[in-house]
N, C-alpha and C positions, 0 to 999 in steps of 0.2 A: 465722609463726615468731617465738618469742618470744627475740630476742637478749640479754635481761639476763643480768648472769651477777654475781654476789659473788663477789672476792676469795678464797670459801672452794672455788668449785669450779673446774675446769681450763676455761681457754677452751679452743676449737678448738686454735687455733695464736695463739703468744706469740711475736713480735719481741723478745728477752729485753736486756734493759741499753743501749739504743738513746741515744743522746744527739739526742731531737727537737726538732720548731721549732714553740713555739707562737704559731702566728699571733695570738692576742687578747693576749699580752702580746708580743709579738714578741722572743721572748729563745730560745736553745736549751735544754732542757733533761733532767735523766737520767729516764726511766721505760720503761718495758715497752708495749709498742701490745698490746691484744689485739682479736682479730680474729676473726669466722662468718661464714664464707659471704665474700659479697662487701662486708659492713659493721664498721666497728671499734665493740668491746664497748665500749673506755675503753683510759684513758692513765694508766700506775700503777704498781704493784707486781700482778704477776701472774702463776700458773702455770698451764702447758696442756699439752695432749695432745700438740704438736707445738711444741716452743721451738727458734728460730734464733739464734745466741746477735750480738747485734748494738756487741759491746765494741770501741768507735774506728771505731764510722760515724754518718752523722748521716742521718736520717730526715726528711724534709720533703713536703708535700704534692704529689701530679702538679702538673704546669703545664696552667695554661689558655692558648689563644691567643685573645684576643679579639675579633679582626677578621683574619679569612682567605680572601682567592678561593681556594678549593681549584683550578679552572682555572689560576691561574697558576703552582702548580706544575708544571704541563704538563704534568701525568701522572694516569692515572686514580685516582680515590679510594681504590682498594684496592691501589695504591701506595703512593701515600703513608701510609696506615696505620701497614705496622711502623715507616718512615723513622720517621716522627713519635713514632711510640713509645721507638722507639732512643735518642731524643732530651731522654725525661722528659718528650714532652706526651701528657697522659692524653684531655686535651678540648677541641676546638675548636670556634669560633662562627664560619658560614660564611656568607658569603652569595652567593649561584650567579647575583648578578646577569650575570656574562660571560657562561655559556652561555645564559640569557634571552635576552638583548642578538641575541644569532641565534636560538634557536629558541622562542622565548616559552616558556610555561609548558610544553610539553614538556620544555626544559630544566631546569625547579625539579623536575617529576618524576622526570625521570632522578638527579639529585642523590641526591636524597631515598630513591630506591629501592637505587643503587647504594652508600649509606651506613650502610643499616640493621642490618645484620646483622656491622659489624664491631667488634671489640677494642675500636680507640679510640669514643670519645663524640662523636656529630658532631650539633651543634644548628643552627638554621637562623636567620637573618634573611633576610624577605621583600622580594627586590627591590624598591626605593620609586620608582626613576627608569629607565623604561626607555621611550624613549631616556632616555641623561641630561638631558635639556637640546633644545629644539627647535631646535639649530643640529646634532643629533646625524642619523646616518639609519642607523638600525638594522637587522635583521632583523625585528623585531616589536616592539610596543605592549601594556605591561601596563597594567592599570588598575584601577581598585579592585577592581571586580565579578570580576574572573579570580583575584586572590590570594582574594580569600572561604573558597574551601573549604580554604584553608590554614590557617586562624586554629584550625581543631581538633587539631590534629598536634600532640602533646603535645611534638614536637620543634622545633617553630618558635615562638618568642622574642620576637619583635620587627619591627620595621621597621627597615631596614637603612636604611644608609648615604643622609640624607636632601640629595643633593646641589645640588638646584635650588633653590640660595639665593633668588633673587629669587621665583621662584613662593610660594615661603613666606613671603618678606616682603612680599609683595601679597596671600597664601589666594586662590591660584589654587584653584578648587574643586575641582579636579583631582589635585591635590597633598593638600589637605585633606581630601579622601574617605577616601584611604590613612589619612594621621593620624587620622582621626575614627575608623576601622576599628582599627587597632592597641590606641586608646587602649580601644576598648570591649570588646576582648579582652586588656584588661590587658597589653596587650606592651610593652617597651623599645621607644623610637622613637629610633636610632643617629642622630648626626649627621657633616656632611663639609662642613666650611665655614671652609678656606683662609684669613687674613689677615684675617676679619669681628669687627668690632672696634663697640665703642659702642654706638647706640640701635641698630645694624640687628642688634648682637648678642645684644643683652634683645629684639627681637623676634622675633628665629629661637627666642630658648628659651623665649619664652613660648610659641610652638607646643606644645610638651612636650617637647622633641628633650631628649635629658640627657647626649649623649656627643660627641667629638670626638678625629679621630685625622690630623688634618689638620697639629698646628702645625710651627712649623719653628722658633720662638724661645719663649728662656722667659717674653718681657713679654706674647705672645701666648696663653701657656697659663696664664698665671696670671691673666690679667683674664679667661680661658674658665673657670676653677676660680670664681675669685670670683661669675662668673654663674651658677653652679649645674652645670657640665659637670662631668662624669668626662672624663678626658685618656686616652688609650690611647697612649702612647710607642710608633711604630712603628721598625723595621730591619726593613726586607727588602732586596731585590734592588735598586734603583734609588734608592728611598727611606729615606735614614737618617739620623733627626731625634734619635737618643738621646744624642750627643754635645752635642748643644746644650741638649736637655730634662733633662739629668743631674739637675741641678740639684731636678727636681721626686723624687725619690725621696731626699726628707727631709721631716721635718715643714717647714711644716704643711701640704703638697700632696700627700705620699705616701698618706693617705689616700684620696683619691679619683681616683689614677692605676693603669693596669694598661699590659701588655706586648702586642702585637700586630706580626704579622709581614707583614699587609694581603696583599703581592704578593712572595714569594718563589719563583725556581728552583727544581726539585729537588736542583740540583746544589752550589748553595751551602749549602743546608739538610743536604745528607749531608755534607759537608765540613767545613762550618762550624757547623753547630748551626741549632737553631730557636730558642725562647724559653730554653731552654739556653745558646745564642749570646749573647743580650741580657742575661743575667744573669753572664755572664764580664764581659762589656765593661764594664756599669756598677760593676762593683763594682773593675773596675782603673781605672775613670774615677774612685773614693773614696767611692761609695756602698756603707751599711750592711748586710753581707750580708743580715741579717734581717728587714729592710725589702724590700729588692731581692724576698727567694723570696717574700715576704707577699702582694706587688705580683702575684708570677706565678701566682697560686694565687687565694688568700681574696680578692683586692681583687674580680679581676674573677668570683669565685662569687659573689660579693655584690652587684657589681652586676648581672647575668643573675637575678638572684634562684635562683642552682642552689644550694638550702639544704644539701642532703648532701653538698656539695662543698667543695675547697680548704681542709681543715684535717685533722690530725688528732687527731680528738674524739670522744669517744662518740658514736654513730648519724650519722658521718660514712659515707660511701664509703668501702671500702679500696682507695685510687688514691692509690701512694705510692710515693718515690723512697729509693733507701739511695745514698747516696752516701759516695765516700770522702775528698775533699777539697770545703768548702765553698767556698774562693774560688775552686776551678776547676770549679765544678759539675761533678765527677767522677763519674761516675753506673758506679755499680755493678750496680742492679737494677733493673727497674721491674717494681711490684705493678700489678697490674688487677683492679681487682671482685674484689680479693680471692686473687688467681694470679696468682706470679712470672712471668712471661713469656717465653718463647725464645722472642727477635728473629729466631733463625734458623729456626724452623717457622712462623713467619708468612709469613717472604719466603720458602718452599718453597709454602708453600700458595698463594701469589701466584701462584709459579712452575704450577702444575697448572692453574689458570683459566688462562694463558694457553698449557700443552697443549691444553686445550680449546679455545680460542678460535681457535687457527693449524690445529685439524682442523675447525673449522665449526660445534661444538659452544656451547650455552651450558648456566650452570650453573642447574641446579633448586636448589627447597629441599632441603638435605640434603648436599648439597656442598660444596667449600671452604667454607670459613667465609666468604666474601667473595662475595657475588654478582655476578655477571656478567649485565645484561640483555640482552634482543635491544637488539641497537645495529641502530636502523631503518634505514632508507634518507633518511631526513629527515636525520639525523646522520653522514650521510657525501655529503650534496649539498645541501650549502650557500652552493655557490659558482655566481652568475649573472651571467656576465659576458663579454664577448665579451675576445680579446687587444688588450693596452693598444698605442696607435700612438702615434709621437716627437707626429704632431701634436696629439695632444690633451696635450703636456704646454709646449706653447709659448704661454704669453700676451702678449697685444699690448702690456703695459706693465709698469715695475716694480713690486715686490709685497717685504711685508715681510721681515724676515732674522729669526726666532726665536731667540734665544740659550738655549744650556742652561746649566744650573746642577749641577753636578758635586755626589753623594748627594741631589739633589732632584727633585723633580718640579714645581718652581714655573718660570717662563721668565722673560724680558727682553725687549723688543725693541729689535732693536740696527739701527735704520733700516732703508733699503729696496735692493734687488739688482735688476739686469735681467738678470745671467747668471750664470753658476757661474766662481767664482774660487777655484780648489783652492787656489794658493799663500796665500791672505787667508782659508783657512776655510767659505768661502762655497758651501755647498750646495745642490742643489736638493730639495726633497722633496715628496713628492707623499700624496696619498689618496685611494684610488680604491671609489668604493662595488661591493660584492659580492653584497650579497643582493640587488637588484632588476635587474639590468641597465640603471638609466639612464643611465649613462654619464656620471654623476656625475664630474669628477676635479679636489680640490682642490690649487693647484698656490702652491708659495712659495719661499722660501729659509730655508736654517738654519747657526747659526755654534754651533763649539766643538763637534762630533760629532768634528771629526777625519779622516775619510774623504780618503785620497790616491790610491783608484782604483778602479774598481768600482761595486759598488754592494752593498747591503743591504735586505732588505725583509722584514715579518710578516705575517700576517695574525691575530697579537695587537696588537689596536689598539686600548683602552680608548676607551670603552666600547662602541661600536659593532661592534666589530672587524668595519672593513673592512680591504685591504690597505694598508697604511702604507709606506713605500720613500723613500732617499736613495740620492742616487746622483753620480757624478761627471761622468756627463753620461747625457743622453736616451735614447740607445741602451742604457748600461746599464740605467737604470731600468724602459725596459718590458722586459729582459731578467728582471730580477728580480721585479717583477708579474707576470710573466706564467710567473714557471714559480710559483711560489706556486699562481698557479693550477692551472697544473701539477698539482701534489699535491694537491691540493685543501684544501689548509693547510699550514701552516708556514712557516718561517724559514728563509731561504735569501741565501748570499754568493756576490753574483757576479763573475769577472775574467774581463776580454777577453771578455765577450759569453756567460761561459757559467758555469755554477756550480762554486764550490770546494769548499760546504760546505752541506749541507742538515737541514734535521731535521722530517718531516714530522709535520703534526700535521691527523690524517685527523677526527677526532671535533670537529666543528662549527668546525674550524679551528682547536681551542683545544687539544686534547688527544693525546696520543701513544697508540699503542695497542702500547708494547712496556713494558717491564718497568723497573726502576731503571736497572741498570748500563746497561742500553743508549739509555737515554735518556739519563743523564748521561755517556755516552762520546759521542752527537751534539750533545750541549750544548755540551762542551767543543771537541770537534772545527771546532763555526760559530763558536763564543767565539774560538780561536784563529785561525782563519782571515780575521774581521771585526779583532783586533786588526796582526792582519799587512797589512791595509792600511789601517790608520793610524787606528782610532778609539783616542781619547781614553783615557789613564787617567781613571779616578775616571764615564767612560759607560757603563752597560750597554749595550752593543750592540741590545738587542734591547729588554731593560726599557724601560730611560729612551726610546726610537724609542718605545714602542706609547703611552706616555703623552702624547707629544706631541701626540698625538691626542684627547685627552680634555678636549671645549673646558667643564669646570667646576674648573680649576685655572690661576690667574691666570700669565703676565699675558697671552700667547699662544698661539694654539693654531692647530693646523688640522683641518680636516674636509672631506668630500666637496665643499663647497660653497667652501673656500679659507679663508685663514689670519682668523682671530675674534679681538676684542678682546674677554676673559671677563667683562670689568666691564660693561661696553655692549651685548654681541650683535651688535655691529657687524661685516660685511665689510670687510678691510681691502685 
């Protein structure tokens, strides 16, 4: 189809007197969008068949998000679809390392399959670390040869999130396979490398890695800019570094920075906004709105290399937002491929797959718009593991005290505990491995979570996700492992020996299989109930617990095998 059109004859449909944002000069300005099909003609003076008259709105590109576990929104993909859309994100870049992490490349499959066919834009980055890190003990081992037949999916991008710092800075071959594979299928090779500073940071990039969504300070992000990184300013759920990173959404950093939401809730994301969210914040933080939407759009189509993306341009996408206030990102409309969208016939269509799915049924081609797979028997027994006993969480000598850090995922170590001391903070927390039955169970102390009785526990536990659990004493804690197991996933608050508040999450332990509302009604419901006994402001209950767990973010951690020093690899 030949989209040209002159001036002299009618586009399809005309956006008529628009006040838009042109991302190459980054200024707003007055012209007319015109529009066929799902691609914009040009940005002008124009008349059509169908004019919308657009006097005192401002038009600016969909949002990209550019680093997103869709798993941890907790909810299946073709949930979060309208949310996301609701929201002004047209496209996101995902990477399905969580569900790998338990069921190895069956989980990139399911990803991939249950994303294909919907509204929003969903592109792929290929798990690069699974485990993360050999202090991790996963459900399964990916390795070069298994992503291979991925590198042709016209929807996978890149090498995801390349966390095993040190394996890269030794080319462990193993490591290197991956990268030598990305690079030869012209993919982005993402990075995730925390505090890495100097000659170990020119040697991580001369890998080819060219991104990083890890900083937490701006001297950090700016000696990663100077070395050749794109920065991806994260807020999500636990982690929220754009306070600090403000600063880079001005020249001369704003250029090669974008917005990413990494690990968000669903439930803070329907509340609070998605990259919607991130573009209020920074611009009452005193960043340029016109920079700020540049950043959520163009930056990051640009660097995914998505050419028909994030502007609007002649032989652009038409994936576009009418908004009615720009400093409150007031979002009036959202265009897709070219069609206005009602947010409310998405979430009905949602709503029918999961008629289907509560009668036994799945959906064929031809059906919601959103497919529904067989969800195997692999994907809902994932759990091997016998019931947790007080004794295997008693060790014969003192062990470190892990400190959190309130909107971080970074730790402390705050000395060492030999018993739980609720009035001093001093918890115990445990990690018990679940995919194999070895009977794995790393066992430590933790300060600053909060917890004055009870207990808490997930079995979202980055990146391995096994079960993860604090608690105020022993008895609760296998109270709480063991009804996780229970359900055969999910988040669960325990008092006096029994549950308050559950939210099961049956799909590989990672995922819900009920719908928005009623996932963010048990969100809130264990959020409440974990806050009512005493965790922390400024801690996710759940978030910031499953990261604790993630021994490739400094400065401590725990795992099946006990608390790790992330610099070292050392048992502490």
């Amino acid at each position: 189809m030949n989209n040209n059109i002159s001036t002299s004859k009618k586009a399809p449909l005309v956006l008529k007197n628009a006040t838009y944002l042109n991302v190459y000069s980054r200024e707003f300005l007055p012209g007319d969008i015109a529009i066929s099909g799902n691609t914009i003609l040009g940005v002008g003076s124009y008349t059509g068949k169908k004019e919308i008259d657009m006097t005192g709105k401002f038009v600016v590109p969909g949002f990209i998000d550019a680093h997103i576990h869709l798993e941890s929104t907790s909810v299946q993909p073709w949930v979060f679809a309208p949310e996301a859309l609701s929201h002004g994100t047209c496209t996101v870049i995902t990477d399905p390392h969580e569900i790998t992490n338990v069921m190895g490349c069956t989980g990139i499959d399911y990803m991939l399959e249950a994303t294909k066919r919907m509204p929003l834009d969903v592109y792929f980055t290929l798990p690069s670390c699974v485990p993360s890190c050999p202090l991790d003990e996963s459900g399964a081992t990916v390795e070069a040869k298994d992503l291979r037949p991925y590198w042709k999916n016209p929807r996978v991008l890149g090498l995801a999130e390349i966390m095993n710092v040190p394996e890269v800075l030794t080319k462990d071959p193993v490591v290197m396979k991956k990268i030598d594979d990305a690079k030869e299928a012209r993919g982005i090779l993402d990075g995730h490398a925390p505090g890495l500073s100097g000659e170990d940071l020119q040697a991580y990039v001369s890998a080819g890695i060219t991104s990083d969504h890890e900083c937490a300070t701006m001297e950090e992000a700016i000696e990663k800019i100077q070395a050749g990184l794109w920065i991806m300013i994260r807020e999500g759920t636990a982690a929220k570094n754009l306070e600090a990173l403000v600063g880079l959404c001005k020249k001369p950093y704003c250029h090669r920075t974008m917005f990413c939401a990494d690990d968000r809730h669903i439930d803070d994301m329907v509340e609070e906004g998605h990259i919607d969210y991130i573009i209020r914040k920074a611009i009452s933080l005193g960043a340029n709105p016109e920079t700020v939407y540049t950043m959520a759009s163009y930056n990051a189509a640009r660097y995914f290399q998505l050419k028909t993306k994030g502007a609007l341009a002649a032989g652009h996408d038409a994936d576009l937002l009418v908004l009615s206030d720009v400093e409150t990102c007031a979002i009036d409309r959202v265009m897709k491929a070219g069609e206005f969208l009602e947010i409310t016939q998405l979430r009905d269509k949602v709503e029918k797959i999961f008629d289907l799915f509560r009668s036994g049924h799945t959906v064929s081609e031809g059906e919601p718009d959103f497919p529904l797979m067989d969800l195997s028997a692999k994907g809902y027994n994932t759990f091997h593991r016998d019931p947790l006993t007080p004794e295997e969480l008693r060790p014969k000598e003192s062990l470190p005290v892990i400190g959190l850090t309130p909107g971080q995922l970074l730790t402390t170590r705050e000395g060492t505990a030999s018993e739980i001391d609720v009035s001093s903070d001093i918890l115990k927390i445990c990690v018990v491995e679940r995919h194999h039955n070895t009977h794995h169970v790393g066992v430590g102390y933790i300060k600053g979570y909060g917890l004055k009785s009870g207990a808490v526990a997930t079995s979202v536990a980055h990146d391995a996700h096994n079960i993860i659990a604090v608690g105020t004493s022993d008895r609760e804690l296998c109270a709480a492992v063991n009804h996780v197991l229970y359900l055969r996933g999910g988040m669960v608050v325990i008092k006096d020996g029994e549950p308050s508040a559950t939210y099961p999450l049956p799909m590989a332990g990672l995922l819900s299989v009920e719908n928005a509302e009623d996932s963010i009604r048990m969100l809130k419901e264990i959020h409440t109930a974990a806050r009512a006994q005493g965790v922390a402001e400024g801690i996710d209950p759940f978030m910031t617990l499953s990261f604790t767990a993630l021994p490739v973010i400094p400065e401590i951690k725990i795992t099946t095998h006990g608390v790790v020093n992330v610099s070292t690899g050392e048992l502490l």
